[in-house]
LUMKE-630822 format. One record per residue (C-alpha): residue in one letter; chain; x, y, z. Coordinates in steps of 0.1 Angstrom, whole numbers, plus 5000, padded with zeros to 4 digits. Layout:
<recs>
> a,A,X,Y,Z
...
</recs>
This chain:
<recs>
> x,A,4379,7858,5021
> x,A,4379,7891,5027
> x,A,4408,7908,5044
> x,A,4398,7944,5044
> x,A,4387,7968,5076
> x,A,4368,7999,5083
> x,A,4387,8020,5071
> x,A,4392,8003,5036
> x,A,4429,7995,5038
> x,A,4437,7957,5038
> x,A,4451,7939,5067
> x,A,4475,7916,5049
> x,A,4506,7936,5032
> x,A,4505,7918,5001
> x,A,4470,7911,4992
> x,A,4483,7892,4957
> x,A,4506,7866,4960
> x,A,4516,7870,4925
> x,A,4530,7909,4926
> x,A,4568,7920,4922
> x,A,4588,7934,4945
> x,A,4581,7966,4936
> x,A,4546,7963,4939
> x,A,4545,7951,4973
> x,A,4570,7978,4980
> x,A,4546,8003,4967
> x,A,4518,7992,4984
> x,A,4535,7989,5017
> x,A,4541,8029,5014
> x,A,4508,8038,5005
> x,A,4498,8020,5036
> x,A,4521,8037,5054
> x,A,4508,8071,5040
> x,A,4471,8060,5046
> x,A,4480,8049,5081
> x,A,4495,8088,5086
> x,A,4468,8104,5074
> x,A,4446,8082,5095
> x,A,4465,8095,5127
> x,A,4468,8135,5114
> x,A,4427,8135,5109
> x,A,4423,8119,5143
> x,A,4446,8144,5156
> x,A,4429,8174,5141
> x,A,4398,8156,5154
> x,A,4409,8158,5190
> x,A,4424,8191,5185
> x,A,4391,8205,5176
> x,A,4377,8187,5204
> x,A,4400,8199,5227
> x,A,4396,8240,5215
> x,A,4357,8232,5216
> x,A,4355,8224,5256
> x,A,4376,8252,5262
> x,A,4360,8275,5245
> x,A,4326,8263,5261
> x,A,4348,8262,5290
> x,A,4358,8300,5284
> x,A,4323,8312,5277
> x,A,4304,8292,5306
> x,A,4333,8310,5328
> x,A,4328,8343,5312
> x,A,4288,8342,5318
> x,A,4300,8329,5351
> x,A,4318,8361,5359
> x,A,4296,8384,5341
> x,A,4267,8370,5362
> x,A,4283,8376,5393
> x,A,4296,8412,5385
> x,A,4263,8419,5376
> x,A,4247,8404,5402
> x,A,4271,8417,5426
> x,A,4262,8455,5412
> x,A,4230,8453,5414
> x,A,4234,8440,5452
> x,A,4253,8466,5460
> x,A,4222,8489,5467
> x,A,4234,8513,5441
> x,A,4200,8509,5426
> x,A,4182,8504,5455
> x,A,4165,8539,5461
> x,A,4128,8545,5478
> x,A,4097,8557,5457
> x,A,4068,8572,5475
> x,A,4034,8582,5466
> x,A,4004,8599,5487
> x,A,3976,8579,5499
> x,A,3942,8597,5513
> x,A,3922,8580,5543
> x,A,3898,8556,5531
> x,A,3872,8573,5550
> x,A,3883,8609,5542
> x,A,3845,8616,5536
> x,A,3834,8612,5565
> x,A,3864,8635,5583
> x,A,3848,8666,5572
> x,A,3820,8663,5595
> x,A,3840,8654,5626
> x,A,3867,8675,5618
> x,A,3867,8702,5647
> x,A,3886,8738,5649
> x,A,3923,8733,5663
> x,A,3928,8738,5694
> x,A,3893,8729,5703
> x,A,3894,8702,5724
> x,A,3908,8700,5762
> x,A,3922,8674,5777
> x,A,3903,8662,5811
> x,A,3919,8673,5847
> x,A,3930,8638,5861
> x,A,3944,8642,5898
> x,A,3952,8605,5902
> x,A,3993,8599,5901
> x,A,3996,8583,5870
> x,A,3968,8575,5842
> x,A,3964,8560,5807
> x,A,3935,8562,5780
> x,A,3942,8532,5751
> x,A,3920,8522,5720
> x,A,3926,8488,5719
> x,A,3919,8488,5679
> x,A,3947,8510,5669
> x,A,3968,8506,5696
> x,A,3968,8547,5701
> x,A,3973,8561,5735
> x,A,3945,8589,5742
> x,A,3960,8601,5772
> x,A,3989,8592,5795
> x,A,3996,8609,5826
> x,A,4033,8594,5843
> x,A,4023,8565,5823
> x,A,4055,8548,5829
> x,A,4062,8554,5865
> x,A,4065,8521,5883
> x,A,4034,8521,5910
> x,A,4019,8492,5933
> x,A,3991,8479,5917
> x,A,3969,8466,5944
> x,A,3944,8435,5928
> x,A,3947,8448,5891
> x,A,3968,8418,5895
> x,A,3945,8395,5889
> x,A,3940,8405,5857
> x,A,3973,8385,5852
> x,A,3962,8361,5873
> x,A,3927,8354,5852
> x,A,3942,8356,5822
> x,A,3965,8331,5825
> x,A,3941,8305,5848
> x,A,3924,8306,5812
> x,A,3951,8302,5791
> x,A,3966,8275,5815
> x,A,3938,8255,5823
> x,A,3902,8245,5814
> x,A,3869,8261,5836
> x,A,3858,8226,5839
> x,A,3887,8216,5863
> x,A,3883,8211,5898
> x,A,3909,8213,5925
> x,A,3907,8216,5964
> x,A,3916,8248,5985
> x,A,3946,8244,6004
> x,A,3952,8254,6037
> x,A,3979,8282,6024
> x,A,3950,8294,5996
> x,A,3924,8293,6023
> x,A,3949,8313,6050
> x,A,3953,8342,6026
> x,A,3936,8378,6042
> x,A,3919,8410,6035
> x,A,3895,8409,6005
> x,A,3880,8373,6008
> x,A,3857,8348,5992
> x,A,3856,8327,6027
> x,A,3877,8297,6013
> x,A,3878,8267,6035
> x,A,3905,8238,6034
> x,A,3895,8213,6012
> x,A,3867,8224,5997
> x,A,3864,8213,5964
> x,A,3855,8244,5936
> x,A,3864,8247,5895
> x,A,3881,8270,5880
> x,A,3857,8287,5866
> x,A,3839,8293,5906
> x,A,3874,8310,5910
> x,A,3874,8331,5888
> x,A,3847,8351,5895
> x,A,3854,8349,5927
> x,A,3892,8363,5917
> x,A,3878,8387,5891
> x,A,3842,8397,5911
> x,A,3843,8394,5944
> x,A,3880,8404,5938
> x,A,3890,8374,5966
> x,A,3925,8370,5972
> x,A,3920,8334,5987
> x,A,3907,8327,5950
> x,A,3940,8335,5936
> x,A,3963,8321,5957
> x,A,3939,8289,5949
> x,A,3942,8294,5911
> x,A,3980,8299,5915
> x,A,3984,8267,5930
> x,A,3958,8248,5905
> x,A,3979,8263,5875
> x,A,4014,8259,5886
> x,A,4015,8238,5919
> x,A,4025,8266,5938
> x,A,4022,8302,5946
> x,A,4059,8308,5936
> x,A,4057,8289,5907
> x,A,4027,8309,5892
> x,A,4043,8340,5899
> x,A,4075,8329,5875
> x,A,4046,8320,5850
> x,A,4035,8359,5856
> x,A,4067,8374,5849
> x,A,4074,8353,5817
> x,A,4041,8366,5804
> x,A,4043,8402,5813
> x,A,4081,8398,5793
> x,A,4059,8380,5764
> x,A,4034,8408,5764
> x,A,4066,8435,5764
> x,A,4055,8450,5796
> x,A,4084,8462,5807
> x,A,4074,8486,5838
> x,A,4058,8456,5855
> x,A,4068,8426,5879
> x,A,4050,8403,5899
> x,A,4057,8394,5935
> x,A,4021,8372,5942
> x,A,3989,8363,5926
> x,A,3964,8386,5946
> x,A,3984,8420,5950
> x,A,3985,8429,5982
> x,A,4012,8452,5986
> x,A,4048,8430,5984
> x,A,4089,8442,5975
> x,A,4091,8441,5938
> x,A,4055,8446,5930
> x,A,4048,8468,5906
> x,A,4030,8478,5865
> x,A,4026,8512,5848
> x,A,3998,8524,5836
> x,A,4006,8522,5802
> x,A,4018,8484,5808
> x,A,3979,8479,5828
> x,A,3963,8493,5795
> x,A,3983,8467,5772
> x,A,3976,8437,5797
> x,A,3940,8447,5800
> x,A,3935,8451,5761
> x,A,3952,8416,5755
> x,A,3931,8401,5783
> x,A,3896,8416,5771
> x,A,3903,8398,5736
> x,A,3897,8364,5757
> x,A,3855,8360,5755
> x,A,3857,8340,5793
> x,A,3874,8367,5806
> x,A,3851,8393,5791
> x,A,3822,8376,5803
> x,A,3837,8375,5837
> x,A,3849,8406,5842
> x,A,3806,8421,5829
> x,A,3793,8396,5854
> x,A,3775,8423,5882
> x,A,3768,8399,5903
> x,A,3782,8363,5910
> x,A,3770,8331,5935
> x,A,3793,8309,5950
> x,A,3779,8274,5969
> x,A,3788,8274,6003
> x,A,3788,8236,6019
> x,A,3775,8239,6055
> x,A,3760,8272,6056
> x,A,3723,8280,6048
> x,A,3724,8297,6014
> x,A,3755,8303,5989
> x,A,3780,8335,5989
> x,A,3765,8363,5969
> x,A,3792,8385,5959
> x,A,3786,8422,5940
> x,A,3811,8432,5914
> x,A,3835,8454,5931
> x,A,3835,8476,5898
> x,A,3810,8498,5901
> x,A,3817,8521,5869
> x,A,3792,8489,5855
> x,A,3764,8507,5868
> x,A,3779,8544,5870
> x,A,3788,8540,5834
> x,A,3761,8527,5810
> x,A,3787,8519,5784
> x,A,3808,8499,5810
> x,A,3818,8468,5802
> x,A,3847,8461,5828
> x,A,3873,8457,5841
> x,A,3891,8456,5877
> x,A,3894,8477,5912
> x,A,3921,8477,5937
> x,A,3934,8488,5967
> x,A,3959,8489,5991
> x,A,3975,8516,6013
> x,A,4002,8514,5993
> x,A,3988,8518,5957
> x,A,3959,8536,5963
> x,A,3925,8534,5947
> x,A,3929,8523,5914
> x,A,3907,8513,5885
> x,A,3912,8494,5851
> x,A,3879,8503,5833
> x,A,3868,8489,5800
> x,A,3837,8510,5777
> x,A,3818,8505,5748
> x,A,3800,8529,5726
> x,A,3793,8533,5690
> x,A,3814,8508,5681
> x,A,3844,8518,5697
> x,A,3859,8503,5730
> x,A,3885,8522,5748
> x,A,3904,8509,5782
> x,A,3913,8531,5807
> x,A,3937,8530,5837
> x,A,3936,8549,5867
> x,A,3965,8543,5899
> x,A,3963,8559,5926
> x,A,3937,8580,5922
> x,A,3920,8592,5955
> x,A,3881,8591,5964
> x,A,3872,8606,5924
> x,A,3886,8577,5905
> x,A,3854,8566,5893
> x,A,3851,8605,5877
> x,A,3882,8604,5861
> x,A,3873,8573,5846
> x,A,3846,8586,5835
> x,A,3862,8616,5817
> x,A,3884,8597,5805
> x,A,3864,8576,5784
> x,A,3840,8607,5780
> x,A,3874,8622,5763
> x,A,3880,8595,5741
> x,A,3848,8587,5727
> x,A,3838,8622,5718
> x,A,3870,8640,5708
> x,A,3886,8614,5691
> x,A,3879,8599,5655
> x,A,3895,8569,5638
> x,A,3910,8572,5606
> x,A,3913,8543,5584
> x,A,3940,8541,5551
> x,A,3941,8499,5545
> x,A,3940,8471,5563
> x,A,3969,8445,5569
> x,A,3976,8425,5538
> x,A,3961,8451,5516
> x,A,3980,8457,5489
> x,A,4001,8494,5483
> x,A,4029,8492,5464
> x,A,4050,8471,5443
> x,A,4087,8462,5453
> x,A,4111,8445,5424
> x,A,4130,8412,5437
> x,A,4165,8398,5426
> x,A,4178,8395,5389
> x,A,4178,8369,5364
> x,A,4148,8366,5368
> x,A,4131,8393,5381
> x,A,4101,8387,5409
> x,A,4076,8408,5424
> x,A,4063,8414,5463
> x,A,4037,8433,5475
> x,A,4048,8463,5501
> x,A,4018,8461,5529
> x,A,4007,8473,5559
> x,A,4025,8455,5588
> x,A,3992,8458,5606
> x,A,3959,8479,5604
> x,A,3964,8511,5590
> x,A,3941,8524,5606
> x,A,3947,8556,5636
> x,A,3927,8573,5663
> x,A,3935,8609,5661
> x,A,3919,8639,5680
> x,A,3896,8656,5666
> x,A,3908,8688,5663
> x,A,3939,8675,5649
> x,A,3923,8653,5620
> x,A,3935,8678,5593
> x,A,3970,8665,5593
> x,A,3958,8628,5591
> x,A,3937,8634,5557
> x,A,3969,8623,5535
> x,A,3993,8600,5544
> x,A,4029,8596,5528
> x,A,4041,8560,5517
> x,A,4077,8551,5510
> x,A,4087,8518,5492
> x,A,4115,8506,5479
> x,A,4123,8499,5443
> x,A,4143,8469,5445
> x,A,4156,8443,5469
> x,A,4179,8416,5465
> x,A,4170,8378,5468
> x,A,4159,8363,5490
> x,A,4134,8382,5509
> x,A,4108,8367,5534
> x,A,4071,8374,5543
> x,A,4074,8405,5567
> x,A,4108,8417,5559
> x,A,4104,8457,5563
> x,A,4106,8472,5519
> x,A,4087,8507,5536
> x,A,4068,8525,5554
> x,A,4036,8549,5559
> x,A,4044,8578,5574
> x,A,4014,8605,5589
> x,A,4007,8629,5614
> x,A,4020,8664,5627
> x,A,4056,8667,5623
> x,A,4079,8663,5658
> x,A,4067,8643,5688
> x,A,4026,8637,5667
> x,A,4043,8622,5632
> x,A,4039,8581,5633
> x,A,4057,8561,5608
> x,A,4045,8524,5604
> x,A,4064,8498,5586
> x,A,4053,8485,5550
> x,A,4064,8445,5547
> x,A,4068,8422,5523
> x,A,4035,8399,5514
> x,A,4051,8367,5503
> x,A,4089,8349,5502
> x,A,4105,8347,5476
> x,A,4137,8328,5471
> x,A,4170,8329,5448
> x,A,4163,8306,5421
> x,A,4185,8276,5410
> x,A,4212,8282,5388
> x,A,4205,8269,5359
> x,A,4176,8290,5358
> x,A,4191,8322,5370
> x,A,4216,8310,5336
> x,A,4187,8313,5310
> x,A,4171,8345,5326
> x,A,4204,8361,5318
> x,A,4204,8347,5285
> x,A,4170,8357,5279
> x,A,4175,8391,5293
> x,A,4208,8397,5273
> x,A,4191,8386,5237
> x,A,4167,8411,5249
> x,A,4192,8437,5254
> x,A,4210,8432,5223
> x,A,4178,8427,5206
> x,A,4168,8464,5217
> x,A,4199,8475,5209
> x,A,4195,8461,5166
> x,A,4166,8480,5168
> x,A,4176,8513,5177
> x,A,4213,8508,5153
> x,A,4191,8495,5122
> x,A,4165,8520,5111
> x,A,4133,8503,5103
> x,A,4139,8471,5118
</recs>
């Protein structure tokens, strides 16, 4: 039988029965020293143990802190510094030829109280006479009115005229009570016979009632940022609280004319309406006449009332270019000024193009441990109409980018901007964004970039110490 253990020492004291005294006494103290021995290596053991997780304790707290210093200089900005380069118009070739002397080019003589000239394309303002001034707007209105029928509803629906739609005067399409018409029979009637019955009708189809609609107005003019303009009623006859801007007209009818119903509307010349109980239909002639005074017309809207005026929101295109331009309040010459307005814009001004949103221009660093990348990029077309006897100073552009931004950073978040024009009231400057998002990474990984980086550091360093290496 065998009485030994693991650790070679025998469980029974006195293995022989046969030994002396002394012997077993012997053998108890070696036992006793083995057993002490036993208990000092188990102690190192756990000492070493012990002075191992602290150390990995220390240096996992020392990386800890050296992280976050580091990471806490580098996101203090003190590295954060713009670079810039110059960027030429993509079309700079073409410049030369409609380049014209400075100073060359005069602005037309518009009597009316306030005007505006916009390229929708660009978003550039031509020309802008009190273009903010707060004016009645007469049925420019329905412009808002159309706009949202479209957005709100389908042309297929139906709905019957009410006797409050039907009751509505001045500029008519000869509503009666409960005739039945779809939406899209009123809006040509709202849009070319300019027919304020219409309106009030489509108010009430959209929104249930007049009132109602005219909430739904307001919350899209503060959607659209137009923030010279309120709505009192569909139709815009002249009302307390009733009023746009040119400038805010031009917006509205550049956001409109991107709808294709409303484009085809507002080009219609001429429009027929049935008419239950009479002998033929309702023939009603665009009340815009610049479609057939203008051959690039392609339309917009006429008002009047005593209070606004004659005004005219005019649409042209020619060449490729379509400009909008508002006139309010402009006596018995508005369609003239129209006209040299958009005579003005489309001969005297040239675009000029530099990149296109999304296009890549510059670089931008991202975080630490590890180090991303973003693209810096237009945050829309790049891409200005100038005058033309001002396109020197839009031949070069100046971009500004930063070097380096902290994590994280999202899509769109400003890193720059493009910066052109004639210095004072002419210069633009136009954000650059970020292209993509890019988040802080998980620790562990941010752990083993620093790693890796500081290997590479010290790496570098052994290089440049040790000749030859």
């Amino acid at each position: 039988m065998d009485n030994s253990n693991d650790n070679g020492l025998t469980d029974a004291p006195y293995p022989h029965v046969d030994l002396t005294s002394e012997e077993r006494r012997r053998l108890t103290e070696r036992r006793i020293k083995e057993l002490r021995a036993r208990k000092r290596r188990q102690q190192r053991a756990a000492r070493r143990r012990r002075r191992m997780i602290v150390s990995l304790s220390c240096i996992f707290l020392a990386l800890l802190f050296l992280m976050a210093a580091v990471s806490s200089l580098a996101s203090s900005g003190e590295d954060q510094h713009y670079l810039s380069a110059r960027l030429s118009a993509s079309n700079i070739g073409s410049l030369d030829e409609l380049s014209k002397p400075s100073g060359s080019v005069t602005e037309p003589s518009i009597p009316a109280v306030a005007a505006a000239l916009l390229d929708p394309a660009t978003g550039d303002m031509l020309y802008l006479k009190n273009a903010d001034q707060p004016l009645p707007m007469a049925s420019t209105t329905k412009i808002m009115t159309g706009i949202l029928a479209l957005e709100k509803s389908s042309l297929g629906e139906t709905t019957t005229i009410s006797d409050g739609a039907s009751a509505v005067g001045e500029s008519s399409a000869w509503l009666e009570k409960g005739e039945t018409l779809t939406v899209e029979q009123l809006l040509y009637a709202v849009l070319v016979q300019s027919a304020n019955d219409a309106a009030a009708a489509l108010a009430e189809h959209v929104a249930g009632s007049q009132e109602a609609f005219v909430a739904l107005m307001n919350e899209k003019a503060a959607e659209l940022g137009l923030s010279n303009t309120h709505f009192a009623n569909p139709h815009g006859l002249d009302a307390p609280g009733h009023y746009t801007s040119a400038r805010d007209l031009a917006n509205l009818a550049a956001y409109a004319m991107r709808n294709p119903d409303f484009r085809k509307i507002v080009s219609a010349r001429t429009f027929q309406l049935p008419w239950p109980g009479h002998p033929g239909p309702r023939v009603f002639e665009n009340h815009n006449k610049l479609l057939k005074l203008y051959p690039y017309a392609t339309g917009i809207k006429t008002g009047y009332t005593s209070q606004a005026g004659k005004c005219l929101v005019a649409s042209a295109e020619k060449d490729g270019r379509e400009l909008v331009s508002v006139i309010l309040n402009g006596g018995e010459s508005y369609w003239d000024q129209t006209i040299s307005l958009m005579e003005y814009g489309f001969n005297d001004f040239a675009r000029v193009e530099y990149a296109y949103a999304g296009q890549p221009l510059a670089e931008v660093e991202v975080g630490d441990f590890p180090r991303k990348r973003v693209n810096a990029v237009g945050s829309r077309d790049l891409v200005f109409t100038v005058r033309r006897d001002r396109l020197d100073a839009y031949r070069e552009a100046d971009i500004s980018w930063l070097n380096w931004v902290p994590y994280p950073i999202a899509a769109g978040q400003e890193v720059g901007y493009l910066s052109l024009g004639e210095e004072g009231a002419g210069e633009q400057r136009i954000s650059l964004v970020s292209d993509a998002y890019r988040n802080r990474p998980s620790f562990p990984v941010r752990v083993l970039a620093f790693i890796a980086a500081a290997f590479s550091r010290l790496l570098a360093w052994l290089k440049w110490l040790v000749p030859g290496w």
